[in-house]
C-alpha positions as CSV (number, residue, x, y, z in Angstrom):
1,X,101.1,101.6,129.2
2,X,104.4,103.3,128.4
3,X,104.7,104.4,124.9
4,X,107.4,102.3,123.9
5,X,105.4,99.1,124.7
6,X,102.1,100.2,122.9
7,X,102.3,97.5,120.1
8,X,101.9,95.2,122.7
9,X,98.1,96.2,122.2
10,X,98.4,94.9,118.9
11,X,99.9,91.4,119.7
12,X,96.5,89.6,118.3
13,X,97.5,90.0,115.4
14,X,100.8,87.5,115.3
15,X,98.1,85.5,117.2
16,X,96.0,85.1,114.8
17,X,98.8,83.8,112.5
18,X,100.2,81.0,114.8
19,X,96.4,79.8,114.9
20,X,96.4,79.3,111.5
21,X,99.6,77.9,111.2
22,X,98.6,75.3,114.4
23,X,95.1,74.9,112.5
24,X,96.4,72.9,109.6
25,X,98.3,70.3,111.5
26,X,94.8,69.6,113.6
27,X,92.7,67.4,111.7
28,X,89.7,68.6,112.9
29,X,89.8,71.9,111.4
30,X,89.3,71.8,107.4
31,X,91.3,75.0,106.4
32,X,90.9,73.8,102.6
33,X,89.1,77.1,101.5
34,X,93.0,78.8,102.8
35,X,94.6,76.6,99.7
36,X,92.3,77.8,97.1
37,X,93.9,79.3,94.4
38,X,91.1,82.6,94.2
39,X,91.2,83.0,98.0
40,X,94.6,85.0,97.8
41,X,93.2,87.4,94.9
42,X,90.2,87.7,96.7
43,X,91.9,89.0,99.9
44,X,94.9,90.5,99.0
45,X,92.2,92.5,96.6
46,X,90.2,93.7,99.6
47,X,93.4,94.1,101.9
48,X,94.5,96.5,98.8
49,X,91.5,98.3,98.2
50,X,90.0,99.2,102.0
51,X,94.1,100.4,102.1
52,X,93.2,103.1,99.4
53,X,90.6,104.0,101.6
54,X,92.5,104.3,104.5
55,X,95.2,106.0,102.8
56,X,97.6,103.1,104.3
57,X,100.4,103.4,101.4
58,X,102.0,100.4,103.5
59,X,99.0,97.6,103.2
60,X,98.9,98.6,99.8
61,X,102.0,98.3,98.4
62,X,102.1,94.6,100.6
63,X,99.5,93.4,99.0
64,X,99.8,94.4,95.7
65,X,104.1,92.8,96.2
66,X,102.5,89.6,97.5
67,X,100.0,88.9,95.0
68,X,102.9,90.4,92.4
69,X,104.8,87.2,93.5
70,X,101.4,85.0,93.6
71,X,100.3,85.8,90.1
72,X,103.8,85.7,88.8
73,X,104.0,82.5,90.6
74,X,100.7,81.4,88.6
75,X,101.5,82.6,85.4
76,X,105.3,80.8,85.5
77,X,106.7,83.8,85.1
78,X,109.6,83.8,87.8
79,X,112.7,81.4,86.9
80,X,113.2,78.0,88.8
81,X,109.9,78.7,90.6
82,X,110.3,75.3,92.9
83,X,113.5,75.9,94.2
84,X,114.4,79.2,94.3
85,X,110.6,80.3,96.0
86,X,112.4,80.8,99.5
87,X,114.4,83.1,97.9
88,X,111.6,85.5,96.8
89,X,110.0,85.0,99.7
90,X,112.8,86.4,101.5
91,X,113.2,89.1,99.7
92,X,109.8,90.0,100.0
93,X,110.2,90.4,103.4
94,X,113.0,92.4,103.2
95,X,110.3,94.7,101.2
96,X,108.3,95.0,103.5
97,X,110.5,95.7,106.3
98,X,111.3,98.7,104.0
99,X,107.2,99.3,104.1
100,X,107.2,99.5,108.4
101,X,110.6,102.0,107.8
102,X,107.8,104.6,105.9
103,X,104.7,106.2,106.9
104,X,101.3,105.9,105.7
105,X,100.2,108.2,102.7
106,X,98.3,108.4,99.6
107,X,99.7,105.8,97.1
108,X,98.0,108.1,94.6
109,X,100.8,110.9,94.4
110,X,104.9,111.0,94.0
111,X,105.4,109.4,97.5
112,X,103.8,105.9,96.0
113,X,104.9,106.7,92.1
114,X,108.2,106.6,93.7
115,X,107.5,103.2,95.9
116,X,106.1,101.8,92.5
117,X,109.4,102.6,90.2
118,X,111.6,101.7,93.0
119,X,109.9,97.8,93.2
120,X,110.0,97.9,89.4
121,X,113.8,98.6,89.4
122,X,114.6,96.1,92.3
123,X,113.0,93.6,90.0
124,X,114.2,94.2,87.3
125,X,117.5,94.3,88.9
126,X,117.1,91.1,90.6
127,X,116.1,89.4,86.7
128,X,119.4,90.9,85.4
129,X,121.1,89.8,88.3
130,X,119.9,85.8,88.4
131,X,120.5,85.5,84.0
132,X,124.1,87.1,85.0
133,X,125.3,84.9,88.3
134,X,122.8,82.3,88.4
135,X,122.2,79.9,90.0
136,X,121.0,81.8,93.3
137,X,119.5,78.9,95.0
138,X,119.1,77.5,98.6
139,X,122.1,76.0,99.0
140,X,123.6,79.3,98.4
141,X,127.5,79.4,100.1
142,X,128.0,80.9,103.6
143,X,131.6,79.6,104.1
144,X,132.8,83.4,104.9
145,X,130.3,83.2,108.0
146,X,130.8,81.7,111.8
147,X,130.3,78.1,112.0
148,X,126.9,78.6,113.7
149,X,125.5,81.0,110.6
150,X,127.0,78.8,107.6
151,X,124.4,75.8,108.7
152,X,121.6,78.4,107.4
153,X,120.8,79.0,103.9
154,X,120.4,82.4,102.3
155,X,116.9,82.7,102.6
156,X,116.6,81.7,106.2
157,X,119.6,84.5,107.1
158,X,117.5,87.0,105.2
159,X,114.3,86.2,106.4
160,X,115.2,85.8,110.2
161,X,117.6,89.3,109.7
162,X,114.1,91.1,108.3
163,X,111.9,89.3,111.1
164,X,114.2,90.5,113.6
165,X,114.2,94.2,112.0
166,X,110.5,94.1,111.7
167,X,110.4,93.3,115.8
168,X,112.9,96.3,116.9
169,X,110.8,99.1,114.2
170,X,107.7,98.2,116.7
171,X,109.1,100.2,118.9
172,X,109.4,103.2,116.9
173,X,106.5,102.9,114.8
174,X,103.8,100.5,117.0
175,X,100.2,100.6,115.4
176,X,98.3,97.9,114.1
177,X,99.7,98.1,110.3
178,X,103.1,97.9,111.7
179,X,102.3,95.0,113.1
180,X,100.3,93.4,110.8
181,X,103.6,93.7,108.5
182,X,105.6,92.1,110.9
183,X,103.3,89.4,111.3
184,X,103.4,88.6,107.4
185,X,107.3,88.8,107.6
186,X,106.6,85.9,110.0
187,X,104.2,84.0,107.7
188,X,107.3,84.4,105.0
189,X,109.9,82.8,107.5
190,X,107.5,80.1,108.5
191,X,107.3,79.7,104.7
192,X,110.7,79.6,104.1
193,X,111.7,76.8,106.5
194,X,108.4,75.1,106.4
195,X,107.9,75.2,102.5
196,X,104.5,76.3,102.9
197,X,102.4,76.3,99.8
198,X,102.3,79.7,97.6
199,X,98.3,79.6,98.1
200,X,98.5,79.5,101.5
201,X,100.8,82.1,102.1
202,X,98.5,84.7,100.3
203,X,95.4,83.6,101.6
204,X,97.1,84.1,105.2
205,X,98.8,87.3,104.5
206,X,95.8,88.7,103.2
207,X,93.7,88.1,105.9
208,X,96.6,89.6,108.4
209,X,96.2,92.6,106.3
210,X,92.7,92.8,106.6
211,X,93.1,92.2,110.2
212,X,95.3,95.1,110.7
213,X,93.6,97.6,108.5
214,X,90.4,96.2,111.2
215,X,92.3,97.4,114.0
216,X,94.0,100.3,112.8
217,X,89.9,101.5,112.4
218,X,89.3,100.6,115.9
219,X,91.7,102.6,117.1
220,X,91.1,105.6,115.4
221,X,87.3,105.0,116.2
222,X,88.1,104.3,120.0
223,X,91.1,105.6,120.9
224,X,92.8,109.4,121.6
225,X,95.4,109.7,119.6
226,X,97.6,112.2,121.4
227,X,97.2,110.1,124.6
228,X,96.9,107.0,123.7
229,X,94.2,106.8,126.2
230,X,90.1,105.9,125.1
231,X,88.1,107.9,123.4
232,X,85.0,110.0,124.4
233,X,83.4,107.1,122.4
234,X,84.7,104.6,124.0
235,X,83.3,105.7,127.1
236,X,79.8,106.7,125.7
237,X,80.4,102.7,124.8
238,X,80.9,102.0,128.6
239,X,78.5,103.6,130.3
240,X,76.2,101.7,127.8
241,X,76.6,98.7,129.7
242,X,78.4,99.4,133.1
243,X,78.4,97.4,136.2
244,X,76.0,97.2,139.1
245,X,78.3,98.9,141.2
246,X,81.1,101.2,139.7
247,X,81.7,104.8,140.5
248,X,83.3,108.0,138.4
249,X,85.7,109.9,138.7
250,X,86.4,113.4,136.2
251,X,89.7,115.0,136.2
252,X,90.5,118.6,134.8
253,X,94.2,120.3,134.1
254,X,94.2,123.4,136.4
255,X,95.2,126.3,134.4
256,X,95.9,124.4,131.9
257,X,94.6,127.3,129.2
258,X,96.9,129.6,131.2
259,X,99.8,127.0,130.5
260,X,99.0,127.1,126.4
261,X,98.9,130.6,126.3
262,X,102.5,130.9,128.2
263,X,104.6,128.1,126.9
264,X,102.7,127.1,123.9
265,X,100.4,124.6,122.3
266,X,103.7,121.6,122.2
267,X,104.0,122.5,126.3
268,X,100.5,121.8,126.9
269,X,100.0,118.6,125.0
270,X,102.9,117.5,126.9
271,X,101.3,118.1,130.1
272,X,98.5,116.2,128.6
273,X,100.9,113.1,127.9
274,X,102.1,113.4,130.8
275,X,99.2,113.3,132.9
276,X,97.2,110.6,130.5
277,X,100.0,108.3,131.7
278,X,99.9,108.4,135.3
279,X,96.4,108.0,134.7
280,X,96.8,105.1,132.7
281,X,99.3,103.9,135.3
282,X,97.8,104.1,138.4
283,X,94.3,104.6,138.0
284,X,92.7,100.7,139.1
285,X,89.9,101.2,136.6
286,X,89.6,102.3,132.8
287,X,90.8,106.0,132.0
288,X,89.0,107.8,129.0
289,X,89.9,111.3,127.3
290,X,87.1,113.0,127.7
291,X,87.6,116.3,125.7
292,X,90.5,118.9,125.5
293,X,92.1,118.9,129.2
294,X,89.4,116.9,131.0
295,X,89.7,113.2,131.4
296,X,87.0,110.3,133.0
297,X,87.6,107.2,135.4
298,X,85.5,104.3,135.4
299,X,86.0,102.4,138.1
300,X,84.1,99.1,139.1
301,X,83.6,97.9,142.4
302,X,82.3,98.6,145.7
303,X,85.2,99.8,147.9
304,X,84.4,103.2,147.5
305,X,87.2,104.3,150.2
306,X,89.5,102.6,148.3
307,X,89.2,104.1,145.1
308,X,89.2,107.7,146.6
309,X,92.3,107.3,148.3
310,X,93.7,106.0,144.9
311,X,92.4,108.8,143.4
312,X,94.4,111.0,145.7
313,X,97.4,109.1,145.4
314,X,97.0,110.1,141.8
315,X,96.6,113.4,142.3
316,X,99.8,113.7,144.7
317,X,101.7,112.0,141.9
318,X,100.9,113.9,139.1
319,X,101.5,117.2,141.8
320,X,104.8,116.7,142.0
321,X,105.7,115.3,138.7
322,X,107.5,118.7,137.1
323,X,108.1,119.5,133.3
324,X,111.2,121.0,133.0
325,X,111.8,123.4,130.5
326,X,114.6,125.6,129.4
327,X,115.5,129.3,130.4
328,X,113.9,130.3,127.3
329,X,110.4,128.7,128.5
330,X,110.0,125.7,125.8
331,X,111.0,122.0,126.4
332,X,114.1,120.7,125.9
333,X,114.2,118.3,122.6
334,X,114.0,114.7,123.2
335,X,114.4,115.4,127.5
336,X,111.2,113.2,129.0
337,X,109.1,114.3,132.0
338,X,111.5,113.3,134.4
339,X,114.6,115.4,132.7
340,X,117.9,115.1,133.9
341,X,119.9,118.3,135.2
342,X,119.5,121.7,134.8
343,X,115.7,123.4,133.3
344,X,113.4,125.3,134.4
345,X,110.2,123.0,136.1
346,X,107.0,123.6,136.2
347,X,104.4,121.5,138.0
348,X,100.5,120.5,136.5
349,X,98.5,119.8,138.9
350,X,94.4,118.3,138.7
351,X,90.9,118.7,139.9
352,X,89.2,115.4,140.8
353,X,85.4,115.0,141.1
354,X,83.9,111.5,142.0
355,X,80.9,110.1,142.3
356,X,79.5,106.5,143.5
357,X,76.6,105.0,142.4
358,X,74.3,104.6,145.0
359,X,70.1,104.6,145.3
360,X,69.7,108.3,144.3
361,X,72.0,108.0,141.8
362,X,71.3,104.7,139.2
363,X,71.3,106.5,135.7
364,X,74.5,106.7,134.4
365,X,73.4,110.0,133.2
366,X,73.1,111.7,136.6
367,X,76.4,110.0,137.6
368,X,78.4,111.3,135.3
369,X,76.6,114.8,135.9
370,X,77.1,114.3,139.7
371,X,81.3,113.7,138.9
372,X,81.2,116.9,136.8
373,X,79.3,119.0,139.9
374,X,81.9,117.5,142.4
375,X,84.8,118.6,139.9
376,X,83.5,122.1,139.8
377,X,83.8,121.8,143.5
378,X,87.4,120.9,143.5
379,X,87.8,123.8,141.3
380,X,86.3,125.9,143.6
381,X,88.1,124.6,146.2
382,X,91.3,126.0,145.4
383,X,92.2,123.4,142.7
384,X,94.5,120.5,143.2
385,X,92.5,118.6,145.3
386,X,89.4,115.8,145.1
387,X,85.6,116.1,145.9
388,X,83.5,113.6,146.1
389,X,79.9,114.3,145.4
390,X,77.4,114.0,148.5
């Protein structure tokens, strides 16, 4: 999966939140527990607290501004509560578009001091400025807009603006915290034009928090994360379970030590990005990172000729796939794999060793030692070229 389409991994998460909204209309489904007035200190609490663990700055200061606005909410401490709640909401979505904008650190140090003052001042700002030009309601005036904007109140401009901002920083910062965030500044929109109750907004938003700190441990836990690609554990997960029939395939960087030692560490995990994604790409089965330059292909089924001339289509591909660098012998900043005019390239190439499962080979054990003996082979070989074991 190209890089710039990686949150689409993460798309469960909005998911999650139109079942709940779709839930409540269903009578079936008793979602009471979601409109108890605990529930959103209870997980906006945990959604806080495993974010200090995870040093996610981002999840923390969401769910310490959401249940801000819930306690404040509770305690009747924000003016004109009932009719000017779409307007906090909004602007706590324009918060925590602000949030996606950063990166995750330690709350505990100046990076979240200075978060913390800067909320304080913007609300304190925002009491001075509703006792100074009050009222700020709904029905605020939008005659300076087009005819098609000026039907929309305030809130609903700000919320869809920060919904809409949320979706574009995906692509430059897609994880699952980013898109837990952007699924909250959802929940708020929803809220705003569907007047959703205060308790269910933070019962909801704390579970999407949860939800994404969940995944954001998944991937570290499962996934590579200079590739992008799974994990060595991910495939020790695999081969746990695999199919009756599948077959393996290991594939090594030739020279690819040679390569760090000449252009340097940034070259060679390049080459390693580059050649995780025409993996990823064309392989037909599930591609794993299987330590420094070496990589592993499970691949299911029975057509074993079919898989081997994929496997060499591969290889051809990533062949004559060139990096190009500059005179000097580094890569160009921001130029991709296929760059654009002059540079000087330089080609990667790959070892392939596969191996089948068959009657002398059932353990996945010896078939995964059988790839490895089949890619010493190809290295052996010359390089740049595929062996199949037996």
């Amino acid at each position: 999966m190209p890089p710039y389409l990686q949150w689409l991994r993460f798309i469960w998460l909005p998911g999650m939140l139109l079942v709940l909204l779709t839930a409540q209309y269903f009578p079936w489904i008793d979602l009471t527990p979601l409109y108890s007035s605990q529930l959103p200190v209870v997980l906006l609490g945990m959604a806080g607290l495993l974010g200090l663990g995870f040093r996610s700055s981002r999840v923390v200061l969401a769910a310490l501004l959401i249940m801000a606005l819930y306690m404040g909410a509770r305690a009747q401490l924000l003016p004109s509560l009932e009719r000017d709640l779409p307007l906090y909401l909004s602007l706590v979505a324009v918060n925590l578009v602000l949030f996606t904008c950063s990166r995750d650190r330690s709350v505990l140090s100046i990076f979240g001091l200075l978060w913390s003052l800067l909320l304080l001042i913007e609300g304190v700002g925002f009491a001075w400025l509703y006792d100074c030009c009050s009222p700020l309601n709904l029905v605020f005036p939008l005659e300076s807009l087009p005819a098609g904007v000026s039907g929309f109140t305030l809130p609903q401009l700000i919320g869809g603006i920060s919904a809409f901002g949320a979706f574009a920083l995906l692509f430059l910062y897609p994880g699952p915290t980013a898109m837990g965030l952007f699924s909250c500044i959802i929940l708020l929109l929803f809220s705003v034009w569907l007047s959703l109750p205060l308790e269910f907004i933070g019962s909801v938003a704390g579970i999407l928090l949860v939800a994404s700190l969940l995944g954001a441990s998944y991937e570290l836990a499962f996934r590579d994360e200079l590739t992008g690609l799974h994990s060595r554990r991910a495939f020790r997960y695999q081969m746990l379970t695999p199919a009756w029939n599948y077959s393996l395939a290991m594939v090594d960087i030739d020279y690819f030590k040679k390569l760090n030692d000449r252009y340097g560490h940034q070259v060679g995990d390049q080459a390693l990005q580059m050649v995780a994604a025409q993996l990823a790409r064309h392989a037909s089965g599930t591609v794993f990172r299987y330590g420094g330059e070496e990589f592993a292909i499970y691949l299911a089924g029975r057509n074993r000729e079919a898989k081997e001339a994929r496997l060499e289509e591969i290889r051809e591909k990533i062949a004559n796939y060139p990096l190009r660098l500059r005179s000097s012998g580094r890569l160009s900043a921001g130029v991709s794999f296929r760059g654009r005019g002059g540079g000087k390239p330089i080609k990667i190439t790959v070892s392939i060793g596969v191996a089948h499962r068959s009657k002398k080979l059932r353990k996945p054990e010896a078939i995964l030692k059988a790839a490895d003996q089949a890619l010493y082979k190809a290295k052996r070989s010359g390089r740049n070229c595929l062996s199949i074991h037996g």
